[in-house]
C-alpha positions as CSV (number, residue, x, y, z in Angstrom):
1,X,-80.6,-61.2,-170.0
2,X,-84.3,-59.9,-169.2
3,X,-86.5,-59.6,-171.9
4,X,-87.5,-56.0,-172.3
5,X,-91.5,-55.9,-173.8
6,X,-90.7,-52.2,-175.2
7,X,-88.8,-53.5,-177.2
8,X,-91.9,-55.0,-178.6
9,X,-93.1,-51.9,-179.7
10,X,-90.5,-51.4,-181.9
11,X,-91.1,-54.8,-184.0
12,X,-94.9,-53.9,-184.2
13,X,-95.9,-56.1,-181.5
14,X,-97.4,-53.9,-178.7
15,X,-98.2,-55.1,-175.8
16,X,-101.5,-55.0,-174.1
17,X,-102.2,-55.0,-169.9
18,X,-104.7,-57.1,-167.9
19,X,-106.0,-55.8,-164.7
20,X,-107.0,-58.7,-161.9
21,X,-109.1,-57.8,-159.2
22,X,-107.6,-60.2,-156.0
23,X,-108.8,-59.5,-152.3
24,X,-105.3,-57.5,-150.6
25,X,-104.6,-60.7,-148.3
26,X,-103.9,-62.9,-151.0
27,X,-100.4,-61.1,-151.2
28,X,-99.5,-61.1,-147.6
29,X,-101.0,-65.0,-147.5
30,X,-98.3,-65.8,-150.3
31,X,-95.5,-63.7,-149.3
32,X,-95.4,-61.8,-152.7
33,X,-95.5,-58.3,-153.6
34,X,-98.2,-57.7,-156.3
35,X,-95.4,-56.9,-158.7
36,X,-93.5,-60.4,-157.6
37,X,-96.9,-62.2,-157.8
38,X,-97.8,-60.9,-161.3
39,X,-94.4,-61.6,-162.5
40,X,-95.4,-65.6,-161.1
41,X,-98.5,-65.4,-162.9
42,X,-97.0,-64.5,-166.2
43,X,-94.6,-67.3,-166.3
44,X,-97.1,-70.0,-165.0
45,X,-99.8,-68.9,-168.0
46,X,-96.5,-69.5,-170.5
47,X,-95.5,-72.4,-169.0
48,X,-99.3,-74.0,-169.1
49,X,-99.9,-72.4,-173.0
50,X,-96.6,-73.9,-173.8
51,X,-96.8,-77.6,-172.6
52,X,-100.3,-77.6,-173.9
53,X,-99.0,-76.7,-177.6
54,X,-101.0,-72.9,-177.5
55,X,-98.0,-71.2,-178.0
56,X,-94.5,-71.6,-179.2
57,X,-91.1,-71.6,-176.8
58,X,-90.3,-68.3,-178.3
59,X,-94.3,-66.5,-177.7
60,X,-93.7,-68.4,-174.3
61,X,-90.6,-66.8,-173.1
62,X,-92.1,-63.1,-174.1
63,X,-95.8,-64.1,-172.2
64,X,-93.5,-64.9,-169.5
65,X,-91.3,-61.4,-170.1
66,X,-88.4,-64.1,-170.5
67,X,-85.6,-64.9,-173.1
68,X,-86.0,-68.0,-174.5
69,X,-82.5,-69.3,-172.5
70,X,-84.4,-67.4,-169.3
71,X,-87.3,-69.4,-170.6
72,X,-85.9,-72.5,-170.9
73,X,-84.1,-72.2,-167.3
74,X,-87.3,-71.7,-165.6
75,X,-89.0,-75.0,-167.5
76,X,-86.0,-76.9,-165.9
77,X,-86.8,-75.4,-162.1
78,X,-90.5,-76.1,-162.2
79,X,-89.7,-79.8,-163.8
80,X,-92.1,-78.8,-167.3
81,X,-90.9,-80.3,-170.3
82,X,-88.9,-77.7,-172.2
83,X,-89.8,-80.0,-175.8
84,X,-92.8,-81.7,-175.7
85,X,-93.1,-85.2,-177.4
86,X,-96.2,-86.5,-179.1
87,X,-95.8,-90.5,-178.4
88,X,-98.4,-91.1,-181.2
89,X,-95.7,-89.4,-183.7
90,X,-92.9,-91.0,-182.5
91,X,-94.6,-94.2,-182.7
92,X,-95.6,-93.8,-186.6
93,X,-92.0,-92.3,-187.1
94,X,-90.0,-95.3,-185.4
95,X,-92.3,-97.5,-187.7
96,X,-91.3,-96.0,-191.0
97,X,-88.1,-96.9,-190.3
């Protein structure tokens, strides 16, 4: 399932687009139409907000134009932790007993 962002429109959430300026070659030099490479570029900025605590799974999976399953399958493919641990809580948890 593909996550649809007009749908997004309907829950109040609109969404808003970002124009890059990239030299032409940079497609051709990675292979990727610009619609592949800004597809790429929406899932890498999720995956870096998410393991950095910015953003929730769910916020996440619709940065990255995702379901959260979707979401959660493409964690797994480029090895990012899908639930990220704080050893410092764990620590004071396992303590408490």
């Amino acid at each position: 399932m593909r996550y649809d962002p007009a749908r997004e429109t309907d829950r109040g959430n609109a969404m808003n687009t970002v124009t890059l300026e990239l030299p032409e070659d940079v497609f051709s030099a990675l292979r990727r139409s610009p619609e592949e490479f800004a597809r790429e570029l929406r899932l890498a900025a999720a995956i870096h907000w998410y393991e950095r605590g910015q953003i929730s799974q769910e916020k996440a999976a619709r940065v990255a134009g995702l379901d959260r399953t979707d979401f959660l399958k493409a964690l797994a493919r480029e090895e990012a932790d899908a639930f990220g641990v704080d050893f410092e809580d764990l620590d004071r948890e396992l303590q408490r007993g």
